[in-house]
C-alpha positions as CSV (number, residue, x, y, z in Angstrom):
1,X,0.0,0.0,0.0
2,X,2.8,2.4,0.6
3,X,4.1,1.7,-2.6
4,X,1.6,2.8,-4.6
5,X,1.1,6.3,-2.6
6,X,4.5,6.7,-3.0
7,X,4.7,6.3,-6.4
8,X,1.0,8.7,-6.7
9,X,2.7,11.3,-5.2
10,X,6.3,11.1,-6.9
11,X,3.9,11.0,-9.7
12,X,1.8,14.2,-9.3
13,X,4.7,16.1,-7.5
14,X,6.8,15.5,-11.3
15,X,3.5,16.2,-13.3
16,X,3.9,19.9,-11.3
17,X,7.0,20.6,-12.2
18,X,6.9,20.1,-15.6
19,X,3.4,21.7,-16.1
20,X,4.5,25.1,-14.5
21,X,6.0,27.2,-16.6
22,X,6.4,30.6,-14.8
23,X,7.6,29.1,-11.4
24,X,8.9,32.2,-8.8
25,X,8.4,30.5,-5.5
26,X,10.5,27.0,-4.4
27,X,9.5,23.5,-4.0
28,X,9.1,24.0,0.4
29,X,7.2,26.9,-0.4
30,X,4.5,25.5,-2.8
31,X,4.5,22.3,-0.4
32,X,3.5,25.1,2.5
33,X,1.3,26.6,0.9
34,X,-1.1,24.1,-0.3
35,X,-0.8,22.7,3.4
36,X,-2.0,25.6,4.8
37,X,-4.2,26.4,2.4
38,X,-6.3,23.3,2.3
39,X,-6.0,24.0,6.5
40,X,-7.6,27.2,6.7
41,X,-10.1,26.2,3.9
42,X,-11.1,23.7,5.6
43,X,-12.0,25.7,8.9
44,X,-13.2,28.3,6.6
45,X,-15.8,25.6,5.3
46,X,-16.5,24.2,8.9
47,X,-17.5,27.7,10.3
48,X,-19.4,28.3,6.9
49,X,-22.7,28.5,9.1
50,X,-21.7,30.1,12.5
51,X,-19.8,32.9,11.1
52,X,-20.3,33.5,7.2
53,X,-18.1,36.5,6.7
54,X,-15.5,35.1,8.5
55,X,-15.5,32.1,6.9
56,X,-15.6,33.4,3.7
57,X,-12.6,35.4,4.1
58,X,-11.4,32.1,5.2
59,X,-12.3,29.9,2.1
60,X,-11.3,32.3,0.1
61,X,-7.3,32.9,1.0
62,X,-7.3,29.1,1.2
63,X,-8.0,28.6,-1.9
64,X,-5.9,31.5,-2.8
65,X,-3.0,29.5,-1.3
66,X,-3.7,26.0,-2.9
67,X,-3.8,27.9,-6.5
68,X,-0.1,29.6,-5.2
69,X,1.3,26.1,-4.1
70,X,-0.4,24.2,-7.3
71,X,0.4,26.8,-9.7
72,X,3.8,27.4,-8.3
73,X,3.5,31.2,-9.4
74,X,2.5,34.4,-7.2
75,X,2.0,37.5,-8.7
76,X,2.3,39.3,-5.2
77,X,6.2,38.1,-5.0
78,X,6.6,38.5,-8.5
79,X,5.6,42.0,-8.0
80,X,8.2,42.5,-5.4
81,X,10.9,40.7,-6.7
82,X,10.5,42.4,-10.3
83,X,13.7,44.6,-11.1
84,X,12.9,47.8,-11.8
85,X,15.4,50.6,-13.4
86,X,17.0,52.5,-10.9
87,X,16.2,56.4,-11.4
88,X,19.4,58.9,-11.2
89,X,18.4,61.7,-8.9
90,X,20.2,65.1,-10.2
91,X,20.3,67.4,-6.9
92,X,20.4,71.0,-7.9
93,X,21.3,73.6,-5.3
94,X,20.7,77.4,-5.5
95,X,22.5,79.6,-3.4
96,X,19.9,82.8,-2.4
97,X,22.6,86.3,-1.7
């Protein structure tokens, strides 16, 4: 039996990686990600009734976090991490007699 979840997950975890094109976040990160997003999705989905808005917020960044760890790509670090040009600041001084 653990052969063949071994050999599931080896299985999906290589499908991944050679699906994702546009990677920008690493292999522990995408592994986190879709672990605490299925987390807080879940609870998000068990409070659904008690406290909607709540949960909504909740369902919502866990899924938000599976689609990061599945797709592999986040556009709020690739925002971040995006090299910009640097800007030359010219200081002009003025003398006042």
């Amino acid at each position: 039996m653990s052969g063949i979840v071994n050999y599931a997950f080896d299985k999906l975890k290589s499908t991944l990686d050679e699906n994702c094109e546009g990677n920008n976040i690493s292999k522990s990160e995408r592994v986190l990600s879709v672990v605490a997003g299925g987390f807080i999705l879940g609870m998000g989905l068990k409070s659904l009734l008690k406290r909607p808005m709540t949960a909504i917020s909740g369902v919502t960044l866990g899924g938000a976090l599976i689609y990061r760890g599945v797709t592999g790509y986040c556009a709020v670090k690739d925002t971040f991490d995006s090299k910009k040009a640097e800007a030359t600041v010219i200081e002009h001084r003025y003398f006042v007699k």
